[in-house]
MDTraj code that builds the backbone (N, CA, C; nanometers):
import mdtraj as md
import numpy as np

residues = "UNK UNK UNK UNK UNK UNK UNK UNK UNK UNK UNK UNK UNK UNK UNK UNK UNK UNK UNK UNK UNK UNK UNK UNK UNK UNK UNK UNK UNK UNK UNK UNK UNK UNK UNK UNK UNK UNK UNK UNK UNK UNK UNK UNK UNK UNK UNK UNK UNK UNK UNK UNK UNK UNK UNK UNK UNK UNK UNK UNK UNK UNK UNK UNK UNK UNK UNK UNK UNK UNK UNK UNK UNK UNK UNK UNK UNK UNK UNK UNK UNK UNK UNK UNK UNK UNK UNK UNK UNK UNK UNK UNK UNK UNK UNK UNK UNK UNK UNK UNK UNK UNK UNK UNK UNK UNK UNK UNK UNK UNK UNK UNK UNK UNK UNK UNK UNK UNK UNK UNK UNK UNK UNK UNK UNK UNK UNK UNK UNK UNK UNK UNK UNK UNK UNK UNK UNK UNK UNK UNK UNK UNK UNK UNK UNK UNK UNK UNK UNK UNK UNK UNK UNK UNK UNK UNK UNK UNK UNK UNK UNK".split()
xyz = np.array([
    [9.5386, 13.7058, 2.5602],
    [9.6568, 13.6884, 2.6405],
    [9.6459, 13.5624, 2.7266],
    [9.5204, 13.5618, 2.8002],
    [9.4972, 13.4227, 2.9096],
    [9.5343, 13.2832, 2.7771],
    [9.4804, 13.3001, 2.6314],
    [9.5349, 13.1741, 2.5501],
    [9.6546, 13.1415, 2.5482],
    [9.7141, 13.2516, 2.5671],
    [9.8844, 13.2539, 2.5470],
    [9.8827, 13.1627, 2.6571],
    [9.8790, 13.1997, 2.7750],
    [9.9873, 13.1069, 2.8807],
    [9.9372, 12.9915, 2.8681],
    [9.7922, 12.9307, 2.7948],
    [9.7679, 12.7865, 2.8294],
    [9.8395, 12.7152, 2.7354],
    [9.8736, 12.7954, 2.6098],
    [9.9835, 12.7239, 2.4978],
    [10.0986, 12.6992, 2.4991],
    [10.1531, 12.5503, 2.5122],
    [10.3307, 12.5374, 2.4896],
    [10.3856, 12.6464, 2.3748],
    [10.4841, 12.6401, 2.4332],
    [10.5387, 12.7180, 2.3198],
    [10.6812, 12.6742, 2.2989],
    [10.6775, 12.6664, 2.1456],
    [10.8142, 12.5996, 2.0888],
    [10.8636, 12.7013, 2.0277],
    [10.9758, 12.6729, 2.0119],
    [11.0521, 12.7848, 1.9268],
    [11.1808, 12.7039, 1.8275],
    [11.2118, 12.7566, 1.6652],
    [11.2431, 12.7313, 1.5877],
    [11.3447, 12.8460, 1.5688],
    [11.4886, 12.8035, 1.5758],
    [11.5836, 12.8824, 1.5638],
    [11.6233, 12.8530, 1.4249],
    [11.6405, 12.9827, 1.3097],
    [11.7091, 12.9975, 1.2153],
    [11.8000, 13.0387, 1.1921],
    [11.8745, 13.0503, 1.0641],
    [11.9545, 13.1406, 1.0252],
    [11.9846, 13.1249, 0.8427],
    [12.0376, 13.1439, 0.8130],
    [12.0044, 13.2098, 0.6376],
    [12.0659, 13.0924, 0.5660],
    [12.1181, 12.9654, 0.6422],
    [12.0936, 12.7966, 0.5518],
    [12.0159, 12.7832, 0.5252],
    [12.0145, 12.6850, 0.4448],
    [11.9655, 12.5981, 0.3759],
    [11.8456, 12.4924, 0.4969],
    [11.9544, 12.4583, 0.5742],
    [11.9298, 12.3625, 0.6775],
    [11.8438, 12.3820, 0.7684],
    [11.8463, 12.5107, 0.7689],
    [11.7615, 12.6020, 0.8726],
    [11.6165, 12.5740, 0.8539],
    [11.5963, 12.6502, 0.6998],
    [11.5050, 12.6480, 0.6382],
    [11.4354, 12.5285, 0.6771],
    [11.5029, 12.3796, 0.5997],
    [11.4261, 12.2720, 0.5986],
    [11.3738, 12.2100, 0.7186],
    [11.4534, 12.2976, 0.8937],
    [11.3942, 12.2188, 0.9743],
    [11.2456, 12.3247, 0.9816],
    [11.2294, 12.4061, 0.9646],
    [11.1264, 12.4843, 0.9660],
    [11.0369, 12.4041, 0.8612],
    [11.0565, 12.4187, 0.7699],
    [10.9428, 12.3468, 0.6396],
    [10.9023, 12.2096, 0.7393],
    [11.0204, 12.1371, 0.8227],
    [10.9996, 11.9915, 0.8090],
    [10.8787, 11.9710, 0.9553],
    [10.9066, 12.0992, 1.0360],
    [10.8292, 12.0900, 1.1604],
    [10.7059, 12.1312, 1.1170],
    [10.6595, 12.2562, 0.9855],
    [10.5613, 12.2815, 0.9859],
    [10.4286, 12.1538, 0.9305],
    [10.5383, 12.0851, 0.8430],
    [10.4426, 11.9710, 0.7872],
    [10.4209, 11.8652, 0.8498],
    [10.4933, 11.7924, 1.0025],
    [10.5250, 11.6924, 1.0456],
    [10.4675, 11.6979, 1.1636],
    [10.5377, 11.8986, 1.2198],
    [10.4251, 11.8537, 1.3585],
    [10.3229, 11.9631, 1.3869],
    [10.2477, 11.9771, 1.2325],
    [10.1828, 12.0519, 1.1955],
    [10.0393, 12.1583, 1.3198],
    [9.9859, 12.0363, 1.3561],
    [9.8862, 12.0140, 1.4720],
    [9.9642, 12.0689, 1.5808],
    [10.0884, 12.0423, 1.6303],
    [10.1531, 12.0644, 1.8322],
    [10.1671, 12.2103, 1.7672],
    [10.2610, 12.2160, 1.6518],
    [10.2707, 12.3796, 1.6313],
    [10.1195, 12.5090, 1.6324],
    [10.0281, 12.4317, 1.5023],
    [9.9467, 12.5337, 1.5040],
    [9.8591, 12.5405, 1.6214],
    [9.8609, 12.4383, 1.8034],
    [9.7830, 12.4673, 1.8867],
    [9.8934, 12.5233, 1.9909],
    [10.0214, 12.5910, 1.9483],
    [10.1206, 12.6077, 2.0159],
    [10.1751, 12.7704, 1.9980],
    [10.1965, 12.8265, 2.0844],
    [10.2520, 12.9530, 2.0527],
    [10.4216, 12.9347, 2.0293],
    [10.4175, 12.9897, 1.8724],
    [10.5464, 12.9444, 1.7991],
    [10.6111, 13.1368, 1.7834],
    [10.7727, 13.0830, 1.8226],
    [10.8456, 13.1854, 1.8233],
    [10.9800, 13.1048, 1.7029],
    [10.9489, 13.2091, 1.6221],
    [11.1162, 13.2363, 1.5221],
    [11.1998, 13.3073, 1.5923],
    [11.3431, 13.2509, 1.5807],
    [11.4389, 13.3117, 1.6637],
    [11.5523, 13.3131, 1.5791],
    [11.6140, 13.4059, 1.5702],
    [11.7520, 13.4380, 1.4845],
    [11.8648, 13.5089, 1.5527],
    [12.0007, 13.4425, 1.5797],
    [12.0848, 13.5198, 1.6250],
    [12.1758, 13.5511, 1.5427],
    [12.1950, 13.6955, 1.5302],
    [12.2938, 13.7820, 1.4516],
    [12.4434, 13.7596, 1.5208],
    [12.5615, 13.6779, 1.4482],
    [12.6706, 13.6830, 1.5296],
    [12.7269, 13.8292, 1.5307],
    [12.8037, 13.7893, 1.5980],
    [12.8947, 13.9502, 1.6321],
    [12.9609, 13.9482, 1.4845],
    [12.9516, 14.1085, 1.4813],
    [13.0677, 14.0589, 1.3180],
    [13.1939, 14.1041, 1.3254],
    [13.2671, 14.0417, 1.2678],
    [13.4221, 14.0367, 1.2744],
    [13.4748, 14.1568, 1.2155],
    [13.5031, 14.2491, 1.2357],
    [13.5404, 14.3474, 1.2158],
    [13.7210, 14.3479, 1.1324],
    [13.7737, 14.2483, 1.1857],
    [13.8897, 14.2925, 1.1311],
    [13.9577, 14.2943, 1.0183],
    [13.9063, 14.2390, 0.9273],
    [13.8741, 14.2756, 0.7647],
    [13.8579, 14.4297, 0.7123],
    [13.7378, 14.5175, 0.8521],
    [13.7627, 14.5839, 0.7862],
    [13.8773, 14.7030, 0.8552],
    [13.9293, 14.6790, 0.9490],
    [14.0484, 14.7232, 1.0123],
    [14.1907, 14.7081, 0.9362],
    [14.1693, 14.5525, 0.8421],
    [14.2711, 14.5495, 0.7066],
    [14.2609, 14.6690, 0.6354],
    [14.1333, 14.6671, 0.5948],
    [14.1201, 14.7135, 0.4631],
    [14.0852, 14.8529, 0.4490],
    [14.1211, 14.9301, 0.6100],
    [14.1102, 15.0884, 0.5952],
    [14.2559, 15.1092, 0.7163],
    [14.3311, 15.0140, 0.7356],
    [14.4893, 15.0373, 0.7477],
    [14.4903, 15.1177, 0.9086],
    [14.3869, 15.0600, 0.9538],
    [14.4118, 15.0515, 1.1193],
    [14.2422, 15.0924, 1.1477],
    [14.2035, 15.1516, 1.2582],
    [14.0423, 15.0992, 1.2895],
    [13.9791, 15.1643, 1.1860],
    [13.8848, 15.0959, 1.1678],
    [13.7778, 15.1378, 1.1020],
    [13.6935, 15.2156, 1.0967],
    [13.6583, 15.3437, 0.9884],
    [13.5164, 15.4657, 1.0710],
    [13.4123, 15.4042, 1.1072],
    [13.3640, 15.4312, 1.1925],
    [13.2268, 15.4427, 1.2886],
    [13.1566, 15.4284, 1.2113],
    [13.1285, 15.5075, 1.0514],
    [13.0135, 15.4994, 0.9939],
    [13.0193, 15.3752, 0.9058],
    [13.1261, 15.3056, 0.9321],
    [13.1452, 15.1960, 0.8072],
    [13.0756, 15.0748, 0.9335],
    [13.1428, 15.1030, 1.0652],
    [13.0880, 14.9621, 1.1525],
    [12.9347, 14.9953, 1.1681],
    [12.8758, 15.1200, 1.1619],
    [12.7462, 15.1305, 1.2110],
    [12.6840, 15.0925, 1.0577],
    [12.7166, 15.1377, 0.9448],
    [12.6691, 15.0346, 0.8071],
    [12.6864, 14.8781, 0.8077],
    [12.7498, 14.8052, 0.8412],
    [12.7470, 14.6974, 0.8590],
    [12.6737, 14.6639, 0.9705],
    [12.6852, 14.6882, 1.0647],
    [12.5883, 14.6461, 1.2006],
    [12.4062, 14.6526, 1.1077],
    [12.4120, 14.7899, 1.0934],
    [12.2406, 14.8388, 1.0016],
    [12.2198, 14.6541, 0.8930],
    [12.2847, 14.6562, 0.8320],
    [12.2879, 14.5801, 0.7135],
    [12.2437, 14.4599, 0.7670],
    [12.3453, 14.3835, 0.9021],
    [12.3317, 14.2714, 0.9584],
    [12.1636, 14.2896, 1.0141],
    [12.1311, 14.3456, 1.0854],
    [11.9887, 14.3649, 1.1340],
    [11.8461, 14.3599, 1.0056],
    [11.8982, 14.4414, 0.9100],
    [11.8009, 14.4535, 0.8071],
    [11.8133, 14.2964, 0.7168],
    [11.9247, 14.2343, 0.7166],
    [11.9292, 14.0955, 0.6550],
    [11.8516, 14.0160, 0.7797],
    [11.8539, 14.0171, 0.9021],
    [11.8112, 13.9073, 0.9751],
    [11.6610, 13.9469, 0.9867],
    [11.6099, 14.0968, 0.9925],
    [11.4795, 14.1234, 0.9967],
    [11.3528, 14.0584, 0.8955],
    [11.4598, 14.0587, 0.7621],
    [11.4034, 14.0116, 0.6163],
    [11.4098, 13.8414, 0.6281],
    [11.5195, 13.7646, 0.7257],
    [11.5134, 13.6348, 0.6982],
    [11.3537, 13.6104, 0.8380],
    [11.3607, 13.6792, 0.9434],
    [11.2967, 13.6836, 1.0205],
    [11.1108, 13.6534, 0.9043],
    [11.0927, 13.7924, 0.8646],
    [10.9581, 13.8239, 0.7508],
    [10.9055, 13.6869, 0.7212],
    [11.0639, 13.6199, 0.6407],
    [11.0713, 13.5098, 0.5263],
    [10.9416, 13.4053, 0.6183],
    [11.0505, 13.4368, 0.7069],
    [11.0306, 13.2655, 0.7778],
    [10.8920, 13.2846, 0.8560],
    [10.7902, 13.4136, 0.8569],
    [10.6995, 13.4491, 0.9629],
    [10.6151, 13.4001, 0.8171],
    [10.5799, 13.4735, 0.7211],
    [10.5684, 13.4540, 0.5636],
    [10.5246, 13.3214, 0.5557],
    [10.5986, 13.2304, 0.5525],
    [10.6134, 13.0977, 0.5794],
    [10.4830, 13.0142, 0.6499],
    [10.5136, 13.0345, 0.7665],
    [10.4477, 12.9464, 0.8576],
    [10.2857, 13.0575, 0.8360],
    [10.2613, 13.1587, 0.8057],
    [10.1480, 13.2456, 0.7664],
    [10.0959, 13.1440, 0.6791],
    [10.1829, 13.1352, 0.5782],
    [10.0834, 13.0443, 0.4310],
    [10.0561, 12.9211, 0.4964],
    [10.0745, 12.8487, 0.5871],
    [10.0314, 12.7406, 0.6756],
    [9.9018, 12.7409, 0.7680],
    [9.8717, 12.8486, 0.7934],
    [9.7783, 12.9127, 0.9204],
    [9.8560, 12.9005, 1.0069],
    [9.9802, 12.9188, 1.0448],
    [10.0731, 12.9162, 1.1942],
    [10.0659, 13.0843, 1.2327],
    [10.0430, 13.1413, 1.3433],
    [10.0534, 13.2579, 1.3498],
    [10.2321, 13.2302, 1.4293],
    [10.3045, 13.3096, 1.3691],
    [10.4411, 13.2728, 1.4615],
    [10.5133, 13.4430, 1.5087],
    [10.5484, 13.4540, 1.5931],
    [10.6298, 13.5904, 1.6696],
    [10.7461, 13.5756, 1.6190],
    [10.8397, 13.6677, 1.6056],
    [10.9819, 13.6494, 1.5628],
    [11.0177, 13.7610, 1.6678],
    [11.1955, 13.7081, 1.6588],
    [11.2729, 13.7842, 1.7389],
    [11.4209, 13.7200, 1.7022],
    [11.5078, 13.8425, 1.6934],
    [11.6779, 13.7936, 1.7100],
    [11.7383, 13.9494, 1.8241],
    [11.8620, 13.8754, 1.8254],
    [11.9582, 13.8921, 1.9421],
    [12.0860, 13.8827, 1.8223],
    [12.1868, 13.9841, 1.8862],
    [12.2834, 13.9752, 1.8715],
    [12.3844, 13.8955, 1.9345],
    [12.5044, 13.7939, 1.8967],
    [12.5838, 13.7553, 1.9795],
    [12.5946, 13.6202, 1.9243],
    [12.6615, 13.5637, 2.0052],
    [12.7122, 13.3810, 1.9950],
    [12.5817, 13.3171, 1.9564],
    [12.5487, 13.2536, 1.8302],
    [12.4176, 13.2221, 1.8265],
    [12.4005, 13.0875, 1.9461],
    [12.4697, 12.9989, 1.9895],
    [12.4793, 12.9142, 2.0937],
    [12.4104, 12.9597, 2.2132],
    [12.5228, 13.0468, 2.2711],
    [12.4082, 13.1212, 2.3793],
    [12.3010, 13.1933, 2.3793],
    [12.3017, 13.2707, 2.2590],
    [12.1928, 13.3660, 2.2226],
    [12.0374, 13.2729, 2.2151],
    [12.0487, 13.1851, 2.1812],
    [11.9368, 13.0661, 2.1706],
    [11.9066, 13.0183, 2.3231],
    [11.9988, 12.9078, 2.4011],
    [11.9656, 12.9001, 2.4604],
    [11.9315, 12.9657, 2.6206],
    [11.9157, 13.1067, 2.6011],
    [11.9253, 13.2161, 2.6886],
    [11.7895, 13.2482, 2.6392],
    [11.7615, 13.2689, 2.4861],
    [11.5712, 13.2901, 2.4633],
    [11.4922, 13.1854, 2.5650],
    [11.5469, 13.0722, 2.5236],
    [11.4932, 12.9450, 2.5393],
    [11.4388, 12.9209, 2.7555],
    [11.5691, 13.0297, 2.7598],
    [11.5157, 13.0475, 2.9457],
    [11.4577, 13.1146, 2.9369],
    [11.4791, 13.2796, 2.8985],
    [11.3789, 13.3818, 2.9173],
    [11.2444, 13.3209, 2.8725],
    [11.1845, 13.2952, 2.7633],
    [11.1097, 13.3070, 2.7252],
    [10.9993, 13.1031, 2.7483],
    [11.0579, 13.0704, 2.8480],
    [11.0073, 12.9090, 2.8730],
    [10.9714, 12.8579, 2.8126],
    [11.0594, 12.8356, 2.6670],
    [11.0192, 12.7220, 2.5536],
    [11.0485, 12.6057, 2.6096],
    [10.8938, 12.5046, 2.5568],
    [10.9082, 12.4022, 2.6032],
    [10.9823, 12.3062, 2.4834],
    [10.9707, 12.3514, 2.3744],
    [11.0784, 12.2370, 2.2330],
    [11.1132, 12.3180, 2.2068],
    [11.2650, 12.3082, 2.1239],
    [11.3320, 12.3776, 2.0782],
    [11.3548, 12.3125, 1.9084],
    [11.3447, 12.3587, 1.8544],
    [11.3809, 12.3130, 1.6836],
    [11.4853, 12.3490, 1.6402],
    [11.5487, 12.3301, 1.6012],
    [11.6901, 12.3713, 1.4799],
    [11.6951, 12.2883, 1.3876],
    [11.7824, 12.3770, 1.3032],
    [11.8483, 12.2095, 1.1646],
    [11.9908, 12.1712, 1.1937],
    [12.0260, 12.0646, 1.1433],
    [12.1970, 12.0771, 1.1439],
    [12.2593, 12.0801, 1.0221],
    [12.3575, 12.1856, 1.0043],
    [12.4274, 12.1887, 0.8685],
    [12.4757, 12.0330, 0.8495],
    [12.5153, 11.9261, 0.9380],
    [12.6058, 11.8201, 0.9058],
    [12.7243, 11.7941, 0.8502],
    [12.8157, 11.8944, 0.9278],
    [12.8878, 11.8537, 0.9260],
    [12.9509, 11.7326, 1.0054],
    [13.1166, 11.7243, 0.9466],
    [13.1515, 11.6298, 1.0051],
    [13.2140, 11.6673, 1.1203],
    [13.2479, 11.5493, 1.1745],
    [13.3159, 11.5403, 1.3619],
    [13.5014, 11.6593, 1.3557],
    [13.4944, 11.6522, 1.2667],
    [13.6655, 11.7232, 1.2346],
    [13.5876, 11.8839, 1.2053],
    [13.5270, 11.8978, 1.1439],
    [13.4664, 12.0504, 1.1728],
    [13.4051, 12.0931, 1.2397],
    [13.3060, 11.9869, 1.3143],
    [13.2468, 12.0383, 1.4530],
    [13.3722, 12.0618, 1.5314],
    [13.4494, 12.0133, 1.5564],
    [13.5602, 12.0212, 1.6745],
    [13.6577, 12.1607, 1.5958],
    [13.6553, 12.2005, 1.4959],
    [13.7028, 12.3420, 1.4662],
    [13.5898, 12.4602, 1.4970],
    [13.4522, 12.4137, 1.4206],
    [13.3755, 12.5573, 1.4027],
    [13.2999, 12.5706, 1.5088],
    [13.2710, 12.3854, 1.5614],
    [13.1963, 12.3782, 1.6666],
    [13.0355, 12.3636, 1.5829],
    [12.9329, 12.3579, 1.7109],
    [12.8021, 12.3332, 1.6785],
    [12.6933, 12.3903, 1.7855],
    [12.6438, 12.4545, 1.6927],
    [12.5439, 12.4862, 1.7586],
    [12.4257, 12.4059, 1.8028],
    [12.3548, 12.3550, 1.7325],
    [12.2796, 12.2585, 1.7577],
    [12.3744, 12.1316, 1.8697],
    [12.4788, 12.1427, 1.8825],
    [12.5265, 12.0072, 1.9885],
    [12.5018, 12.0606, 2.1154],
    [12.5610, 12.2098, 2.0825],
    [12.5350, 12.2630, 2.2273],
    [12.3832, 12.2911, 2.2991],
    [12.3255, 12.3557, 2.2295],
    [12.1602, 12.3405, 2.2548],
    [12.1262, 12.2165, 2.2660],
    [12.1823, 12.1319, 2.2399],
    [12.1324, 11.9828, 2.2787],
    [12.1698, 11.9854, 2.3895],
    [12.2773, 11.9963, 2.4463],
    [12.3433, 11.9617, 2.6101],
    [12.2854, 12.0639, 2.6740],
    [12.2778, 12.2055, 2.6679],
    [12.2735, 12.3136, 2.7575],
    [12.1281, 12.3767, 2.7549],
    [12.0424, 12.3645, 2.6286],
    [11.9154, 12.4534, 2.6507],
    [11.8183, 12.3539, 2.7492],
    [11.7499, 12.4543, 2.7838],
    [11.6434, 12.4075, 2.9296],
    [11.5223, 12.3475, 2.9063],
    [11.5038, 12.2626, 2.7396],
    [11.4228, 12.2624, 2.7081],
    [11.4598, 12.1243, 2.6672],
    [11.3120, 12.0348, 2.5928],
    [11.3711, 11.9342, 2.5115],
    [11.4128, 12.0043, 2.3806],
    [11.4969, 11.9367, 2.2376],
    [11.5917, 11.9977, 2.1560],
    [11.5238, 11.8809, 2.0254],
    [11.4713, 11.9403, 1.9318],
    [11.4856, 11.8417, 1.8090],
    [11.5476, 11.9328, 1.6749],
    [11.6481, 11.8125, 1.6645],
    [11.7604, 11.8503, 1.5635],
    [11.6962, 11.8055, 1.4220],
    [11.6618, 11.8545, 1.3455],
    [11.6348, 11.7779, 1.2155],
    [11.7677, 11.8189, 1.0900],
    [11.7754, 11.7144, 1.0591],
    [11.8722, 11.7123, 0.9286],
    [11.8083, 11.6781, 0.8233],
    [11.8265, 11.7430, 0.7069],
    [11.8269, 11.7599, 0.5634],
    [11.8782, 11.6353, 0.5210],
    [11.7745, 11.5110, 0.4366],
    [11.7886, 11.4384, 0.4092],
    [11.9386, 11.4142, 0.2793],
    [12.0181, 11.3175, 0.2577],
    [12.1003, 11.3538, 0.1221],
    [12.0271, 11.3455, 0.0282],
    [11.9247, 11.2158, 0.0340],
    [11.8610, 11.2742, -0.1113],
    [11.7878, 11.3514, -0.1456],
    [11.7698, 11.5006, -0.0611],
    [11.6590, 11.5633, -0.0341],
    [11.7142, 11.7298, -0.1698],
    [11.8442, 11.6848, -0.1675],
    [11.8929, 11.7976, -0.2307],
    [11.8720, 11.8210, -0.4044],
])
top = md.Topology()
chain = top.add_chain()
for i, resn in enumerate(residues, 1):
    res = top.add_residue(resn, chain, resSeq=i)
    for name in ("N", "CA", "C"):
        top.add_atom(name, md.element.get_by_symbol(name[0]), res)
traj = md.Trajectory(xyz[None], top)
């Protein structure tokens, strides 16, 4: 435990891209050394899920047991991307902690990022463009402005695909 507090600790936010993935692959090989003398946290936020699809499609609210199957489902998919990505940095020698949160992955990140006093923060960026950030928005822009930490964005090279 006393090792723990003398280690920075960074944390690498995912989610079930592509993009995600590669900033994880790209930190484990690049900043191979800060990570493996660093206590590394995987972080995944489960958005809220939109329910009203299925409020269509059962002709006003939905049973309980259909939102509590989907809620189950969302958790057991992020637990398994969680594994993936622990899996991962294992075949590296990285020992890494995982954890997700439900909610706005924006805040949900940079709210770990206080609780838990990460000193870097990692993400990938899907890349989009400036006309869909300003519809879907960005996560990674906002963790750039708002988390309490420094923020490295890595993007997925084009010819990388």
């Amino acid at each position: 435990m006393e090792e723990n507090k003398m280690k920075k600790k960074v944390m690498v936010a995912i989610d079930e891209s592509e993009c995600s993935h590669w900033a994880l692959q790209w930190a484990l090989e690049n900043l191979g050394h800060t990570i493996s003398a660093s206590q590394l946290f995987i972080f995944n936020a489960q958005p809220l899920p939109n329910f009203a699809y299925l409020s269509a499609s059962t002709y006003g609210a939905p049973p309980v047991d259909l939102i509590n199957t989907v809620q189950e489902n969302q958790k057991k998919l992020a637990l398994a991307l969680l594994e993936k990505a622990k899996g991962i940095c294992a075949n590296r020698g990285v020992d890494a902690e995982t954890m997700t949160e439900v909610g706005d992955p924006k805040e949900k990140i940079c709210e770990a990022v206080e609780k838990l006093n990460i000193e870097l923060l990692i993400l990938g960026s899907h890349g989009r463009g400036a006309i869909q950030r300003a519809f879907l928005g960005s996560v990674s822009n906002h963790c750039v402005h708002n988390a309490k930490c420094p923020v490295l964005v890595v993007r997925k090279p084009d010819w990388k695909d």
